[in-house]
C-alpha positions in Angstrom: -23.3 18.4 -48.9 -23.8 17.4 -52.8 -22.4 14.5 -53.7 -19.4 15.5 -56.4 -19.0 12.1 -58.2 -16.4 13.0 -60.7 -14.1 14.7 -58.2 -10.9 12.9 -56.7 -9.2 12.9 -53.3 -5.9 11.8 -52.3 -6.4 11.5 -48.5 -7.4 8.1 -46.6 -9.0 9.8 -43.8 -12.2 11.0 -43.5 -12.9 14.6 -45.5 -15.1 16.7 -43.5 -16.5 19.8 -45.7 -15.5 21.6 -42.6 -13.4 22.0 -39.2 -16.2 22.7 -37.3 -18.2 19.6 -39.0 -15.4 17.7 -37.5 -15.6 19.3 -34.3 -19.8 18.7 -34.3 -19.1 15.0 -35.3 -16.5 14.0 -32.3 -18.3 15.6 -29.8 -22.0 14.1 -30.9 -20.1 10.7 -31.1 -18.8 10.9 -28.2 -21.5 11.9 -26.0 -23.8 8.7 -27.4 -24.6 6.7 -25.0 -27.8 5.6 -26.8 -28.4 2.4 -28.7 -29.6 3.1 -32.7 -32.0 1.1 -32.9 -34.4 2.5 -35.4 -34.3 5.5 -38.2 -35.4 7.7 -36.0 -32.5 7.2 -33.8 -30.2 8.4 -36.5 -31.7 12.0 -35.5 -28.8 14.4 -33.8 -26.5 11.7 -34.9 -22.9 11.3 -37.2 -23.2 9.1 -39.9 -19.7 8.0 -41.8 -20.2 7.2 -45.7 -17.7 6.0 -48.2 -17.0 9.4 -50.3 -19.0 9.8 -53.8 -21.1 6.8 -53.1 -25.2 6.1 -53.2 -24.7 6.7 -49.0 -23.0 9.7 -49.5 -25.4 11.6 -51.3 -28.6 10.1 -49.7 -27.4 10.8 -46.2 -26.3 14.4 -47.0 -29.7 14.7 -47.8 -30.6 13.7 -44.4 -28.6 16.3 -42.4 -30.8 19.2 -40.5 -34.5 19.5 -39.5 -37.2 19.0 -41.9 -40.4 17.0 -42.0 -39.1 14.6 -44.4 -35.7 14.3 -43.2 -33.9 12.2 -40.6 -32.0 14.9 -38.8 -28.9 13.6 -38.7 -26.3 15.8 -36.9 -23.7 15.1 -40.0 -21.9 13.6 -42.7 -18.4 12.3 -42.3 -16.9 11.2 -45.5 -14.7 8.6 -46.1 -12.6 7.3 -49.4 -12.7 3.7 -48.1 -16.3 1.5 -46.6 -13.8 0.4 -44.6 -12.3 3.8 -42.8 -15.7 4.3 -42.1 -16.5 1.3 -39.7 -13.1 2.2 -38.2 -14.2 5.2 -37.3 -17.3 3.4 -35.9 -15.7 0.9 -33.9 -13.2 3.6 -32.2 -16.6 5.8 -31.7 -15.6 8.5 -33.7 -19.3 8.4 -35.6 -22.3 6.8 -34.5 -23.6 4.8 -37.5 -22.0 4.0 -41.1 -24.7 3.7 -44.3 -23.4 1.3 -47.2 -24.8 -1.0 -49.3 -26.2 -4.1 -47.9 -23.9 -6.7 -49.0 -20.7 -4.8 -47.8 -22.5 -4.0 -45.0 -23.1 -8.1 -44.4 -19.6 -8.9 -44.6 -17.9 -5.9 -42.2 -20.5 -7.0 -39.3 -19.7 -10.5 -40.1 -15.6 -9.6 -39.5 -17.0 -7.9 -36.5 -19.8 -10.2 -34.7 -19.2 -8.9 -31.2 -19.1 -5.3 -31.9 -21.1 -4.7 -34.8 -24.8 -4.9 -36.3 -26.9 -3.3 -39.3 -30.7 -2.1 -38.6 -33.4 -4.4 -39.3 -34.6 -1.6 -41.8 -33.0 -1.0 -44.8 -32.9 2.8 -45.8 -33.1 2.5 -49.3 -33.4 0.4 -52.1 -31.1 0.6 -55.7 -29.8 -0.5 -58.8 -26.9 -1.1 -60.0 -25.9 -0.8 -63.7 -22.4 -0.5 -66.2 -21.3 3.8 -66.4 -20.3 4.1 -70.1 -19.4 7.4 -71.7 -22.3 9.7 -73.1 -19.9 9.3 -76.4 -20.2 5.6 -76.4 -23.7 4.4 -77.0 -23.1 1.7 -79.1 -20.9 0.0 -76.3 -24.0 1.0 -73.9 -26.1 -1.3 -76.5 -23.7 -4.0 -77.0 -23.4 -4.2 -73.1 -27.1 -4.5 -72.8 -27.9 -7.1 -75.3 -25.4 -8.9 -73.3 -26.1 -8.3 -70.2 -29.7 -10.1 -71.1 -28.7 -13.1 -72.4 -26.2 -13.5 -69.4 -29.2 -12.9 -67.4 -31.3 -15.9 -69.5 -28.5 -18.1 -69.9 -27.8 -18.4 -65.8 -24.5 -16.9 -65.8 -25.3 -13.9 -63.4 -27.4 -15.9 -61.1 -24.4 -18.5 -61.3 -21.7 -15.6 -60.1 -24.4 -14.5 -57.7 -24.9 -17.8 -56.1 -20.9 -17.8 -55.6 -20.5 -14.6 -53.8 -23.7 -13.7 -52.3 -26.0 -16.9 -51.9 -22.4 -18.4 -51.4 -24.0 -22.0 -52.5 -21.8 -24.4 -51.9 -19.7 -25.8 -54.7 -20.8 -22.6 -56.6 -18.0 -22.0 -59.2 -19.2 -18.9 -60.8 -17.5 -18.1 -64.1 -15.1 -19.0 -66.0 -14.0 -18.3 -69.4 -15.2 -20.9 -71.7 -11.8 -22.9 -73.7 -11.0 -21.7 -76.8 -12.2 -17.9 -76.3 -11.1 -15.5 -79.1 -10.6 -11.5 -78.4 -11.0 -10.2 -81.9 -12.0 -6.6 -80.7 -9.1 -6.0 -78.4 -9.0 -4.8 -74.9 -11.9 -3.0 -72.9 -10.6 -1.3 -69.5 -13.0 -1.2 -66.5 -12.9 1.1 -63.6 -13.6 0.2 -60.0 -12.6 0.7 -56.5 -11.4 -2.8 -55.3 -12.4 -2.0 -51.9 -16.3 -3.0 -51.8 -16.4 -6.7 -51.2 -18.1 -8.8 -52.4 -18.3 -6.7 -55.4 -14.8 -5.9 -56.1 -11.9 -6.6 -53.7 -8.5 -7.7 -53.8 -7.9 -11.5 -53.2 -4.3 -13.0 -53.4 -3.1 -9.8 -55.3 -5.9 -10.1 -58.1 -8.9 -8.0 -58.2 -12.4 -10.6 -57.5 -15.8 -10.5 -56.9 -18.9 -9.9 -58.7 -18.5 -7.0 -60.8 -14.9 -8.6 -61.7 -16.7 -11.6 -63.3 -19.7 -10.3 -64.8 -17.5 -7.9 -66.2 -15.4 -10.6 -67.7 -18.2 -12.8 -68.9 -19.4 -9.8 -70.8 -16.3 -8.9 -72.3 -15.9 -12.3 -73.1 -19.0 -12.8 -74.8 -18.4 -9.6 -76.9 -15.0 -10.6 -78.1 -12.9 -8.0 -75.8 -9.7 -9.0 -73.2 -11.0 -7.4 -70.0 -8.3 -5.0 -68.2 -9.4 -3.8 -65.0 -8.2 -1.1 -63.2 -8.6 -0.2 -59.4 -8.9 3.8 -58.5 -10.7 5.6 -56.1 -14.5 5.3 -56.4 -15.3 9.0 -57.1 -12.7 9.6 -59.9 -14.2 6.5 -61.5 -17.0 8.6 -63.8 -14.3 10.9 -64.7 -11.9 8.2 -66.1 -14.9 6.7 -67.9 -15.7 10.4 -69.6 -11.9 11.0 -70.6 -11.3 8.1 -72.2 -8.9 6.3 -69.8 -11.5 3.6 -68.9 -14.0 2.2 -71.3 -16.7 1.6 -68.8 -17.2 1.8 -64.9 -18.3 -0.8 -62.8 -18.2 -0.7 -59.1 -21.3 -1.6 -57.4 -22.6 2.2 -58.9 -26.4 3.3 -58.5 -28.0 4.8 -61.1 -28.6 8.7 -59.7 -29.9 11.5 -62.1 -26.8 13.6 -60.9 -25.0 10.9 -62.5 -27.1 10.6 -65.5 -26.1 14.0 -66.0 -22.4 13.1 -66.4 -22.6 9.1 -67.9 -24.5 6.8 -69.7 -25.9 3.6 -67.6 -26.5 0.4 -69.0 -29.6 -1.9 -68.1 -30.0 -2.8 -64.8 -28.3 -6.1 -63.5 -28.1 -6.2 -60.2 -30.3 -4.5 -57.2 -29.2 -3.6 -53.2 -29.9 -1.5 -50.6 -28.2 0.9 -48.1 -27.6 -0.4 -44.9 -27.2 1.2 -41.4 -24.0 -0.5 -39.4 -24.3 0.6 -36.0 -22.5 -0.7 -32.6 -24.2 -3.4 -30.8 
């Protein structure tokens, strides 16, 4: 199953490519009796991902026999992390693969039931999606990028939402900032804590910040606005956002469609299974 990054869907429940896929997956999940434990015990297995995401296409990778491959049975697919580890927890799939620090926080909501594998399937980066039409925003966003990297600021947001230091404050727009470029609008998909979420009607977490402290720092208000995660590279390439940021890997599909900025954060996929 490719992953289709700039397509869109409208329906919360999981989109199977086909009935029979379906059919495979409730069947397989329910006749595991099996602890995962390891990789390997992904083989014959139903793996749920969030749709359009890093998970997505790496696990449809993984689907069949091959030397190289895991063997899972299939992919169910998901517009929301979070349909997906319902789907786990009512045993509808076996496993679900998302990045690590999502990952953290759903077994963390769910102690008893829930745990990831010691092994992490794959490693990433994350980086701003900026149209191919755009590079001088791609530049300004990297020169920016680095000296929020030397000056702390990253580490600083980091510390608040990942390390979750203790009095960690994050950031915070400096008194007296001027916006003499106007507005920049981000995409993301406020559904991927701690990355983006929704907290007391606003949309937090660390691409929310960084994204402000870079807008701030290049003399731009920062709008953001929350969509589904695979129409995000498409509202970046028609003009309706002026960047994407939502915990997004850099993929050569995606390459293909959008520009990426510098790296600025890394993170792996994860494996949540049942305990």
């Amino acid at each position: 199953m490719a992953l289709t990054a700039c397509s869109s869907s409208s329906s919360s429940t999981a989109a199977s490519s086909t009935a029979s896929s379906a059919a495979s997956a409730a069947d397989s999940a329910a006749s595991s009796t099996q602890a995962i434990q390891t990789l390997d015990d992904l083989a014959g297995k139903v793996v749920g991902v969030q749709l359009g995401t890093t998970g997505d296409l790496l696990m449809s990778e993984e689907v069949g026999e091959g030397e190289d491959k895991l063997g899972i049975a299939s992919v169910e697919q998901y517009n929301k992390g979070a349909d997906a580890v319902q789907a786990l927890l009512t045993n509808k799939i076996d496993a679900v693969c998302i990045d690590d620090q999502v990952a953290k926080n759903f077994v963390e909501a769910n102690p008893d039931q829930l745990t990831t594998l010691d092994t992490a399937f794959a490693e990433e980066s994350y980086a701003i999606a900026v149209s191919k039409e755009n590079p001088d925003l791609t530049e300004a966003f990297n020169t920016a990028i680095a000296e929020l990297k030397e000056d702390g600021t990253l580490d600083a947001i980091l510390d608040k939402y990942i390390a979750k230091v203790e009095g960690a404050e994050g950031y915070t727009t400096p008194e007296g900032t001027e916006y003499p470029n106007g507005t920049l609008v981000m995409a993301t998909n406020a559904a991927f804590e701690p990355y983006e979420y929704i907290e007391n009607g606003e949309i937090v977490g660390i691409d929310a910040e960084f994204g402000k402290a870079l807008c701030d720092k290049l003399g731009y208000e920062l709008q953001i606005e929350d969509m589904e995660f695979d129409s995000i590279i498409a509202a970046v390439n028609s003009g309706k956002a002026d960047f994407g940021m939502a915990g997004m890997t850099i993929t050569e599909e995606r390459q293909e469609q959008i520009d990426f900025t510098d790296t600025y954060c890394t993170a792996a996929q994860a494996i949540i299974v049942l305990k």
